[in-house]
mmCIF file of the N, C-alpha and C atoms, coordinates in Angstrom:
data_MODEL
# 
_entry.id   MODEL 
# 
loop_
_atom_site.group_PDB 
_atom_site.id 
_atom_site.type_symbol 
_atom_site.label_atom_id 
_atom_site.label_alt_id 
_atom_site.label_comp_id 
_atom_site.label_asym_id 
_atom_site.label_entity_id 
_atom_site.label_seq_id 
_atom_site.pdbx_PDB_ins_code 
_atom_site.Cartn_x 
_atom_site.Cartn_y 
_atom_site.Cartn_z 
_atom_site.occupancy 
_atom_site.B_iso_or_equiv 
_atom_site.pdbx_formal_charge 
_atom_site.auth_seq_id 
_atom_site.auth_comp_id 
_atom_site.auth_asym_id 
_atom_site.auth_atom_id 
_atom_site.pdbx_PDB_model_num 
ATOM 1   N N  . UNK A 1 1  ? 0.875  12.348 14.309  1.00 0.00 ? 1  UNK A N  1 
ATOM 2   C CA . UNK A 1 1  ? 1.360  12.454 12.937  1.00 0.00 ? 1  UNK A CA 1 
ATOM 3   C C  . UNK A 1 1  ? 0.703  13.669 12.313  1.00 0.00 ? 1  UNK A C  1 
ATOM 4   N N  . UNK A 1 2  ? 1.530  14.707 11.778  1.00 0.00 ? 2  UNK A N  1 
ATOM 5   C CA . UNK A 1 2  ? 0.776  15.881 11.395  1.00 0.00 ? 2  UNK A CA 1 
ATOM 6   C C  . UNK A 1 2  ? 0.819  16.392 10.075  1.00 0.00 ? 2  UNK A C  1 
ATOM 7   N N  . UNK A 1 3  ? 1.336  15.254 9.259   1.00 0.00 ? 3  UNK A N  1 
ATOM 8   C CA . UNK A 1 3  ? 1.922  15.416 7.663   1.00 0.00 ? 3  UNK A CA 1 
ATOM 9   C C  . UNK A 1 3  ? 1.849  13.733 7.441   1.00 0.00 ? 3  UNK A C  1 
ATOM 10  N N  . UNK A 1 4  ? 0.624  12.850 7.215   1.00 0.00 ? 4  UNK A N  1 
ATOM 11  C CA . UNK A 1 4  ? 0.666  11.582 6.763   1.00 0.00 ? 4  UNK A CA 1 
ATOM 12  C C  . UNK A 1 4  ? 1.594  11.309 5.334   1.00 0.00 ? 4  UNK A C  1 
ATOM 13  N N  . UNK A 1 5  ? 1.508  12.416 4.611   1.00 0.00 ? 5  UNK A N  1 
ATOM 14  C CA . UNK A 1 5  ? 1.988  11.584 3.400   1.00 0.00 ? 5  UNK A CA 1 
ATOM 15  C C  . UNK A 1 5  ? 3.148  13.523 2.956   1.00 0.00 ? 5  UNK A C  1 
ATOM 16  N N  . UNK A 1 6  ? 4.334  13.156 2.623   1.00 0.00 ? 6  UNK A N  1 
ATOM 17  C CA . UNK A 1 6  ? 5.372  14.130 2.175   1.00 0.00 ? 6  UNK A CA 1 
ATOM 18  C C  . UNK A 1 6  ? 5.762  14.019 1.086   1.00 0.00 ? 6  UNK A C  1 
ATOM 19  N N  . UNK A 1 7  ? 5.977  14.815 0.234   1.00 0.00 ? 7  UNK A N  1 
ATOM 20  C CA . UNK A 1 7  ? 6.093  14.843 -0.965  1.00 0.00 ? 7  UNK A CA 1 
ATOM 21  C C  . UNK A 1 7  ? 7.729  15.762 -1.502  1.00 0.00 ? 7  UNK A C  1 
ATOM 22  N N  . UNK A 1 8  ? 8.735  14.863 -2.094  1.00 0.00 ? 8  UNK A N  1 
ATOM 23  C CA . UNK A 1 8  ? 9.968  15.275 -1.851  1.00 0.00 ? 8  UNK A CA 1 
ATOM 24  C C  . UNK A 1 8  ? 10.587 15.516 -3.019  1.00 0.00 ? 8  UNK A C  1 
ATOM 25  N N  . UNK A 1 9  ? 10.788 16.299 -3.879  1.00 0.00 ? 9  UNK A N  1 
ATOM 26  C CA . UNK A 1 9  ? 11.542 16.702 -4.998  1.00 0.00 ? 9  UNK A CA 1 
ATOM 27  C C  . UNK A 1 9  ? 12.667 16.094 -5.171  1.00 0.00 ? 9  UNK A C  1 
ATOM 28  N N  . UNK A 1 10 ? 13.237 15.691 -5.851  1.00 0.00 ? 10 UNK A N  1 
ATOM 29  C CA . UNK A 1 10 ? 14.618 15.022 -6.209  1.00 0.00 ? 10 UNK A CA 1 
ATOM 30  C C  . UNK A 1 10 ? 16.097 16.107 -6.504  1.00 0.00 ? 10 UNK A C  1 
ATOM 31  N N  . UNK A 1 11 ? 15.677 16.089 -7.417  1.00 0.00 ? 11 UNK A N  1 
ATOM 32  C CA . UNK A 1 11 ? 16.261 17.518 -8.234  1.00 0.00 ? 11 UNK A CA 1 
ATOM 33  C C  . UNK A 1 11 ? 16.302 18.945 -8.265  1.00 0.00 ? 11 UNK A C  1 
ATOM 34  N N  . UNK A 1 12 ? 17.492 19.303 -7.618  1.00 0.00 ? 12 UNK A N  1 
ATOM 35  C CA . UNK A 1 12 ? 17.549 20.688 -6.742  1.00 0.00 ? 12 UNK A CA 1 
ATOM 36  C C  . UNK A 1 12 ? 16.903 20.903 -6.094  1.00 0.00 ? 12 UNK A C  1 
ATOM 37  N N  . UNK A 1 13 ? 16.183 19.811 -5.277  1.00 0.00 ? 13 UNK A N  1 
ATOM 38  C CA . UNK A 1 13 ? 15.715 19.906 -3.613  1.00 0.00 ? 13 UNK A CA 1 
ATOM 39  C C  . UNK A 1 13 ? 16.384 19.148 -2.756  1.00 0.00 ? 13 UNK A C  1 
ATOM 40  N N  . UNK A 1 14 ? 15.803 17.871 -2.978  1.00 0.00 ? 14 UNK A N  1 
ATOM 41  C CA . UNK A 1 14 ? 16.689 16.487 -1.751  1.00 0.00 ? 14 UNK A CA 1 
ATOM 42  C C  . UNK A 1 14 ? 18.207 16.097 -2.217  1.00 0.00 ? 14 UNK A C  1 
ATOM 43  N N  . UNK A 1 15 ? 18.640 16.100 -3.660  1.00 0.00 ? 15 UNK A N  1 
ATOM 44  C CA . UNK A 1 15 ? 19.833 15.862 -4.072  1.00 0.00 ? 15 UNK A CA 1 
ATOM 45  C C  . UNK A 1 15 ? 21.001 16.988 -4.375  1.00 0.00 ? 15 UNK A C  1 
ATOM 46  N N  . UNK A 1 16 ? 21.926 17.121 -3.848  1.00 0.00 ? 16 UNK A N  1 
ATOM 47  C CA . UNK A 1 16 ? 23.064 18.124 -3.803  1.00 0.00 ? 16 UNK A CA 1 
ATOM 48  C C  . UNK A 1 16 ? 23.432 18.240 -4.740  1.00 0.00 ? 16 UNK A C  1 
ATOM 49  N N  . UNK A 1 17 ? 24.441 18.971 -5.278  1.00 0.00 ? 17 UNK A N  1 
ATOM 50  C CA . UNK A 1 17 ? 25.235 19.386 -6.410  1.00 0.00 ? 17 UNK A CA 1 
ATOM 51  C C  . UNK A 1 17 ? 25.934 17.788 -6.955  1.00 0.00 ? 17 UNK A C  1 
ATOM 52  N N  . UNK A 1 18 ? 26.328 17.314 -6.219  1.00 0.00 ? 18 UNK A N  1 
ATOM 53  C CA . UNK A 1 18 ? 27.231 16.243 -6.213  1.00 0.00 ? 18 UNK A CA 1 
ATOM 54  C C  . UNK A 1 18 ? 25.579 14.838 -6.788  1.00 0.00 ? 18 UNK A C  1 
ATOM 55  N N  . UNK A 1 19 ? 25.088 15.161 -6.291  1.00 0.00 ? 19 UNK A N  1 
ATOM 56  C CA . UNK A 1 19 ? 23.689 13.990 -6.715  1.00 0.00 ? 19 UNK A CA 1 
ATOM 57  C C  . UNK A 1 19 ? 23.807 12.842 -5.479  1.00 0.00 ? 19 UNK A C  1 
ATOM 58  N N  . UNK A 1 20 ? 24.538 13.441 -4.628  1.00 0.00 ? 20 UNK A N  1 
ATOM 59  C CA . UNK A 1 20 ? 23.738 12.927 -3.425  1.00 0.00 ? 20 UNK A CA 1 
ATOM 60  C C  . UNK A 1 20 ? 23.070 13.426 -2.029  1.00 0.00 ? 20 UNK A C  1 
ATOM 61  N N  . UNK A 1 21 ? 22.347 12.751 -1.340  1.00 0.00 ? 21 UNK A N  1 
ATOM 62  C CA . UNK A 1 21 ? 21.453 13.388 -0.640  1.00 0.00 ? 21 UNK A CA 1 
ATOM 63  C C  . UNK A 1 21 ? 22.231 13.461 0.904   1.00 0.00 ? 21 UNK A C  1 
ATOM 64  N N  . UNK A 1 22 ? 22.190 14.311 1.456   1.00 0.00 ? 22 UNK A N  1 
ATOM 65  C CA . UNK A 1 22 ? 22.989 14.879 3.092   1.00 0.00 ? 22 UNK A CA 1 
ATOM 66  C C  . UNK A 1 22 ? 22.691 13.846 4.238   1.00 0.00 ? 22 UNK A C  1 
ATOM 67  N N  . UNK A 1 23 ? 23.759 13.711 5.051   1.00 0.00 ? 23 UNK A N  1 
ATOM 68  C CA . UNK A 1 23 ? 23.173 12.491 6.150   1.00 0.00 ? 23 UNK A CA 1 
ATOM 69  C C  . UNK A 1 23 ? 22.343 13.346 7.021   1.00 0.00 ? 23 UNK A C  1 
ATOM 70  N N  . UNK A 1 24 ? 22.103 14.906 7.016   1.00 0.00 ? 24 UNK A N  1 
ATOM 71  C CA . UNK A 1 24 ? 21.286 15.552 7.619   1.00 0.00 ? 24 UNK A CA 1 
ATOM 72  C C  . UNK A 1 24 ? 19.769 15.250 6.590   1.00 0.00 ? 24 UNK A C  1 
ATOM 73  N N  . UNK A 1 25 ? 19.668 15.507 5.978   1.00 0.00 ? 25 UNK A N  1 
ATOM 74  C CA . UNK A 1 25 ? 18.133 15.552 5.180   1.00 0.00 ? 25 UNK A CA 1 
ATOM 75  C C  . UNK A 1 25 ? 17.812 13.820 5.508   1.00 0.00 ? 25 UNK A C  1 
ATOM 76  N N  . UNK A 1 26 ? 18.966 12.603 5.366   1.00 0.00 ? 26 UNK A N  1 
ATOM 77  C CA . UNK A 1 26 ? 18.469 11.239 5.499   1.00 0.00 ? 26 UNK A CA 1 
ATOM 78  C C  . UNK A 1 26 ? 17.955 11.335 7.120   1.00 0.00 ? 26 UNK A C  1 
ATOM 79  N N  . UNK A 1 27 ? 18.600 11.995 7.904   1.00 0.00 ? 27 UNK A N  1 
ATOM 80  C CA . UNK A 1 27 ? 17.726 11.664 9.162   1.00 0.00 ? 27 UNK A CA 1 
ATOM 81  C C  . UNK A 1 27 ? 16.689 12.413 9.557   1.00 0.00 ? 27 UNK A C  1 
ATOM 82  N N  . UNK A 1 28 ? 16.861 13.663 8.819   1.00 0.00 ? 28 UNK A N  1 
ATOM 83  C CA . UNK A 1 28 ? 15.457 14.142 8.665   1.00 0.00 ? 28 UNK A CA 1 
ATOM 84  C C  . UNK A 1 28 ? 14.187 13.201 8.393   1.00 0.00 ? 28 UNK A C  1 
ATOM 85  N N  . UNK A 1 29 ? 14.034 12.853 7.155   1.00 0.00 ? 29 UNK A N  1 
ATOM 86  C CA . UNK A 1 29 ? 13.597 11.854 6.982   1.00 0.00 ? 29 UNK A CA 1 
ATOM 87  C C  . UNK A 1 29 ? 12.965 11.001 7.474   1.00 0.00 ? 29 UNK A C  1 
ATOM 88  N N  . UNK A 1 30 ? 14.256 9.796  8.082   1.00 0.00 ? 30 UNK A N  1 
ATOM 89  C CA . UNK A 1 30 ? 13.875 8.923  8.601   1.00 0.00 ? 30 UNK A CA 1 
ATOM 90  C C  . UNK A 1 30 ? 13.319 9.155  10.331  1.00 0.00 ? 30 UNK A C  1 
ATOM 91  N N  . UNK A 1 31 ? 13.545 10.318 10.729  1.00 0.00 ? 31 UNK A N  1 
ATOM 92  C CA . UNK A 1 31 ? 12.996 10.926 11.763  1.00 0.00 ? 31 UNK A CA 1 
ATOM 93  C C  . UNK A 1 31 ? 11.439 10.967 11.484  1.00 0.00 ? 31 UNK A C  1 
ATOM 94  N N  . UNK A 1 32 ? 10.822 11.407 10.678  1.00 0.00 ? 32 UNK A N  1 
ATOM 95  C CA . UNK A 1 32 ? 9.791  11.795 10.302  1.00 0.00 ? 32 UNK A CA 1 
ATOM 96  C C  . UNK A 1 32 ? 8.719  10.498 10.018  1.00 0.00 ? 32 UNK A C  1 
ATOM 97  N N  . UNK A 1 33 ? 9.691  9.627  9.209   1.00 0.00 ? 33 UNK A N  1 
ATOM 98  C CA . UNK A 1 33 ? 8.940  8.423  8.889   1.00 0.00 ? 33 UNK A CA 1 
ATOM 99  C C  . UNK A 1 33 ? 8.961  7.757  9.844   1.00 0.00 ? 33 UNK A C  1 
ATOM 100 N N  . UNK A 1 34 ? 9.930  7.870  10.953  1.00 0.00 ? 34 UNK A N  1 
ATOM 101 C CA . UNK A 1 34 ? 9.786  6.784  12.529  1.00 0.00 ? 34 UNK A CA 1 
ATOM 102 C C  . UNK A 1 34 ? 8.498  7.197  13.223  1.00 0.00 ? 34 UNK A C  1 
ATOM 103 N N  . UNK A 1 35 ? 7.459  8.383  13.054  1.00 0.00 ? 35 UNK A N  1 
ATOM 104 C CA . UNK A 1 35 ? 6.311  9.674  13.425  1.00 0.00 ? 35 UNK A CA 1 
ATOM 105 C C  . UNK A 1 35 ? 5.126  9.067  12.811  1.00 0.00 ? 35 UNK A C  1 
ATOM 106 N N  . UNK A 1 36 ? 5.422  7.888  11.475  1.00 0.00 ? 36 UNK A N  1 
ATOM 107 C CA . UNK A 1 36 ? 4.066  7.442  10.676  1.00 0.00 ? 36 UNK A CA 1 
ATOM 108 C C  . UNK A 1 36 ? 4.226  8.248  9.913   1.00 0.00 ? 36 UNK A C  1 
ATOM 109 N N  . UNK A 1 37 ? 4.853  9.077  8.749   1.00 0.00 ? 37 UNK A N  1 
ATOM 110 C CA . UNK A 1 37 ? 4.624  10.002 7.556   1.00 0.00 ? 37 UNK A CA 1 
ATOM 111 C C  . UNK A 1 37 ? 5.335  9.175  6.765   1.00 0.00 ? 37 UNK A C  1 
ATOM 112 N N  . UNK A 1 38 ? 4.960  9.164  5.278   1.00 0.00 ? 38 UNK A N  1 
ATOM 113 C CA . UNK A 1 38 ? 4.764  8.256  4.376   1.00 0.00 ? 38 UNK A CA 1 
ATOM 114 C C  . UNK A 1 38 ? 5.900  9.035  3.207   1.00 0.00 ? 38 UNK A C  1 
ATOM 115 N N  . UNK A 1 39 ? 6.228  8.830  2.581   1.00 0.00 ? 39 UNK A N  1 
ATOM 116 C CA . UNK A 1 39 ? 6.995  9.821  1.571   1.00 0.00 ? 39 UNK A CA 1 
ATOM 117 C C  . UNK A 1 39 ? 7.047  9.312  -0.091  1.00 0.00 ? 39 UNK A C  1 
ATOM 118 N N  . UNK A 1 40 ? 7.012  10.001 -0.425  1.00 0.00 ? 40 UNK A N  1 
ATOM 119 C CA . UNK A 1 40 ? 6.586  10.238 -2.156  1.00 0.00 ? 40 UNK A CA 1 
ATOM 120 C C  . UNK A 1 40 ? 8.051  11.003 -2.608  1.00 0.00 ? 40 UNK A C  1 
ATOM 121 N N  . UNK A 1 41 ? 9.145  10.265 -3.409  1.00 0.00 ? 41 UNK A N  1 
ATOM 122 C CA . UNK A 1 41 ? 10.132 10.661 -4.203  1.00 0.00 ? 41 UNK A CA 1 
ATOM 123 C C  . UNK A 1 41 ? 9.588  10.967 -5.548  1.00 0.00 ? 41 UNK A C  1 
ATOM 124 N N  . UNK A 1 42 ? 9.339  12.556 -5.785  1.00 0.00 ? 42 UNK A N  1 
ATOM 125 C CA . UNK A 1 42 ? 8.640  12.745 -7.131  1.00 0.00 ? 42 UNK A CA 1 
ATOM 126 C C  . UNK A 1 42 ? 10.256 12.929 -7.940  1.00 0.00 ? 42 UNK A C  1 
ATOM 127 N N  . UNK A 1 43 ? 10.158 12.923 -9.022  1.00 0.00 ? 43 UNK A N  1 
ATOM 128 C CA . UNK A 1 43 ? 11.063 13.130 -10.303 1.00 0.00 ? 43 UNK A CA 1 
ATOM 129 C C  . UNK A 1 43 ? 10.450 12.994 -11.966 1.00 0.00 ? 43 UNK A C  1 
ATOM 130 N N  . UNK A 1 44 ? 11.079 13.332 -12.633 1.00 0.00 ? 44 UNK A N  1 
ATOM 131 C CA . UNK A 1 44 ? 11.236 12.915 -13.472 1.00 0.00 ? 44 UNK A CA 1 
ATOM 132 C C  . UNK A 1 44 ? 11.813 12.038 -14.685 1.00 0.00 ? 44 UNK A C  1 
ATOM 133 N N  . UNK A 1 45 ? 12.767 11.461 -13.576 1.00 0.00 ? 45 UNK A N  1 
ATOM 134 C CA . UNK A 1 45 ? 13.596 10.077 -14.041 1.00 0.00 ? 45 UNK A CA 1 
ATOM 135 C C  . UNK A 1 45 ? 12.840 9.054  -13.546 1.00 0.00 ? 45 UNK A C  1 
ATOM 136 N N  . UNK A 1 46 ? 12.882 8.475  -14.273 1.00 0.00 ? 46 UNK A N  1 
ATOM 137 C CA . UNK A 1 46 ? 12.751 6.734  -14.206 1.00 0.00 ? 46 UNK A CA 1 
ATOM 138 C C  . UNK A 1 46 ? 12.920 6.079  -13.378 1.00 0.00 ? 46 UNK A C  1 
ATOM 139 N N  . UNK A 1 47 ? 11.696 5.416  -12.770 1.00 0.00 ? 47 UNK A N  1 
ATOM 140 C CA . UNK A 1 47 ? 12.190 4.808  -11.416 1.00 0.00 ? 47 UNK A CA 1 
ATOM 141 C C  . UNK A 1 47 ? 13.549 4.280  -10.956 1.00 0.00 ? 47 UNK A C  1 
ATOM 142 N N  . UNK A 1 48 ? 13.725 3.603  -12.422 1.00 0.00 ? 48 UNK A N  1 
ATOM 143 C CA . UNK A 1 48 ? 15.040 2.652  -12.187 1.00 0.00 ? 48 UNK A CA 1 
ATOM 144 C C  . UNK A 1 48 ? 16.600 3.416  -11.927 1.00 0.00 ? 48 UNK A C  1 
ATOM 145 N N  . UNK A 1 49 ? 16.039 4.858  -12.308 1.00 0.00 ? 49 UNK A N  1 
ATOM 146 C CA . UNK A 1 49 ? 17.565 5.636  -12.592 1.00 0.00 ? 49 UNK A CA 1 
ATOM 147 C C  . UNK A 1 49 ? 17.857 6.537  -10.802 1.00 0.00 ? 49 UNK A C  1 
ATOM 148 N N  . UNK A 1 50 ? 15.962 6.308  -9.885  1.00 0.00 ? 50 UNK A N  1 
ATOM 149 C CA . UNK A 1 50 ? 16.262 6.956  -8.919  1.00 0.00 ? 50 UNK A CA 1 
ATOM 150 C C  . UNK A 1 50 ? 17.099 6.060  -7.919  1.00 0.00 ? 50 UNK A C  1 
ATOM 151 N N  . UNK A 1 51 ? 17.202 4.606  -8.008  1.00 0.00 ? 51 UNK A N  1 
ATOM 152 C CA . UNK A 1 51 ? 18.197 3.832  -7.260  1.00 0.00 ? 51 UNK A CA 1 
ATOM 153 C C  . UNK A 1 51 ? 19.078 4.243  -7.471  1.00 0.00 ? 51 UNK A C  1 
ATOM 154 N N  . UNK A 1 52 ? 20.038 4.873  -7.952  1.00 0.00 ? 52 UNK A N  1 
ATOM 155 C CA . UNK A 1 52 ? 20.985 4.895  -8.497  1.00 0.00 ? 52 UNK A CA 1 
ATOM 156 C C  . UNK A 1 52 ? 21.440 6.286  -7.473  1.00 0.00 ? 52 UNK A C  1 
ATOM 157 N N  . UNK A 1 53 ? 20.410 7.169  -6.621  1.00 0.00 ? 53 UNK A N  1 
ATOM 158 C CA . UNK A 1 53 ? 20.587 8.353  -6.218  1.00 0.00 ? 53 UNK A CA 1 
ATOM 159 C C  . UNK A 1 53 ? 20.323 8.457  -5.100  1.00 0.00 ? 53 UNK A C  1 
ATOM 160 N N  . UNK A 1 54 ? 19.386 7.565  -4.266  1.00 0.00 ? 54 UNK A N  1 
ATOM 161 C CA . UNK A 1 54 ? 18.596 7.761  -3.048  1.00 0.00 ? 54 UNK A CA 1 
ATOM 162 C C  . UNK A 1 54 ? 19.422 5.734  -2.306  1.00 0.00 ? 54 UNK A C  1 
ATOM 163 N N  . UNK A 1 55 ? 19.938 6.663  -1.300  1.00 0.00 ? 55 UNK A N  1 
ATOM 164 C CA . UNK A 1 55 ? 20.584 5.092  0.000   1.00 0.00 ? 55 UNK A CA 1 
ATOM 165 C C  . UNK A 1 55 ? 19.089 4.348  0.009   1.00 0.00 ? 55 UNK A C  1 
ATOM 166 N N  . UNK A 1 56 ? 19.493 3.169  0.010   1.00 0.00 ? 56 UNK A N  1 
ATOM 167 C CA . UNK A 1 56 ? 18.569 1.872  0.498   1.00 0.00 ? 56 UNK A CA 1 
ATOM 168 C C  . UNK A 1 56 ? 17.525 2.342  1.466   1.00 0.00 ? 56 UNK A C  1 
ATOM 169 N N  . UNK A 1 57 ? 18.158 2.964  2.842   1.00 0.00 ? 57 UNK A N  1 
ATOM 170 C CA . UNK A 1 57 ? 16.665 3.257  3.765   1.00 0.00 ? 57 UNK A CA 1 
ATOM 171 C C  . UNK A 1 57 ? 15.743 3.974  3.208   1.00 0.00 ? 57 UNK A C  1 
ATOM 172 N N  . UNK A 1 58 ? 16.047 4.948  2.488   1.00 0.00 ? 58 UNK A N  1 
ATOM 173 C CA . UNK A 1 58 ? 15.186 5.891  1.849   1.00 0.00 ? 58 UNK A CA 1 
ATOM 174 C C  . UNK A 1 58 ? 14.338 5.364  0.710   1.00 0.00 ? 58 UNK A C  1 
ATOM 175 N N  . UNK A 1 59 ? 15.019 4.232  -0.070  1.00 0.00 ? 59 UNK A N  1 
ATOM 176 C CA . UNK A 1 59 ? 14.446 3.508  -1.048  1.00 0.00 ? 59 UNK A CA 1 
ATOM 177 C C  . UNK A 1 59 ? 13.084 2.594  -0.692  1.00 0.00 ? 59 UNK A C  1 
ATOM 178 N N  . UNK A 1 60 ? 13.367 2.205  0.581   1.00 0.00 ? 60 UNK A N  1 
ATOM 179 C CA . UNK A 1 60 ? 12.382 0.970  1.366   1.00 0.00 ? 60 UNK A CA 1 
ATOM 180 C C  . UNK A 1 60 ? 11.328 1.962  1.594   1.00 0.00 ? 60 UNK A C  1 
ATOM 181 N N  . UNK A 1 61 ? 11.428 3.446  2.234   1.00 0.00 ? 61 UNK A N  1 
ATOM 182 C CA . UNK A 1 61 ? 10.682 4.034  2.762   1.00 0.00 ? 61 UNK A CA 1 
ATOM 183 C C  . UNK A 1 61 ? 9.559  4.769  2.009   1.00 0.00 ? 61 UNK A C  1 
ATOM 184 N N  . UNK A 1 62 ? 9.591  4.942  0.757   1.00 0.00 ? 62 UNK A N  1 
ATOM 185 C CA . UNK A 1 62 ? 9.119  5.761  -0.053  1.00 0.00 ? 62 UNK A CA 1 
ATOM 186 C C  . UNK A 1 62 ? 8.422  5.159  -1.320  1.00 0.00 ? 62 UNK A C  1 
ATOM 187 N N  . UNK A 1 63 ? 7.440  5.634  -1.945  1.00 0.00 ? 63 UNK A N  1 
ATOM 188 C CA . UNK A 1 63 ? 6.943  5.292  -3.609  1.00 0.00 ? 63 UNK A CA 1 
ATOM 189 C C  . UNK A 1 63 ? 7.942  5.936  -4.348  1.00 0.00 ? 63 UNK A C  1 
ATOM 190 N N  . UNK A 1 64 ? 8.220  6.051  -5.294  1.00 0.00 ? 64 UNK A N  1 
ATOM 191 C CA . UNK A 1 64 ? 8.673  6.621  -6.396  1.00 0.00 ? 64 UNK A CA 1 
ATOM 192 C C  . UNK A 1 64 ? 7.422  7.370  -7.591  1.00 0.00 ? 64 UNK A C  1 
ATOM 193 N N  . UNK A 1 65 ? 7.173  8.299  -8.388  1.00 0.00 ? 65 UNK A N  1 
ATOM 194 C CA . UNK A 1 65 ? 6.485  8.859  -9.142  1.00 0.00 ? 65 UNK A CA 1 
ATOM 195 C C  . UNK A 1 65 ? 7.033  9.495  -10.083 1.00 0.00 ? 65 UNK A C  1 
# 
């Protein structure tokens, strides 16, 4: 594991024009987290408003901040 903990921008990084996130970046991802790396969805919305943007696996996988 060579990155324990990743830290992932929401907004005009992980989320597209459209406000959702690529089935390439989700298996990125979940590639990474199958490795032991931990992931941190930073934003500035409200936890409750990032369900609304990020699929279920990604939701289980991550803190919110």
């Amino acid at each position: 594991m060579k990155f324990p903990v990743i830290v992932v921008d929401l907004d005009g990084t992980l989320l597209k024009a459209d406000k959702e996130v690529s089935e390439r970046s989700i298996k990125a991802i979940l590639d990474c987290a199958s490795c032991g790396s931990r992931f941190i969805f930073a934003t500035a919305r409200p936890p409750r408003a990032v369900k609304a943007f990020l699929p279920e696996e990604l939701l289980r996988l991550g803190l919110t901040n």
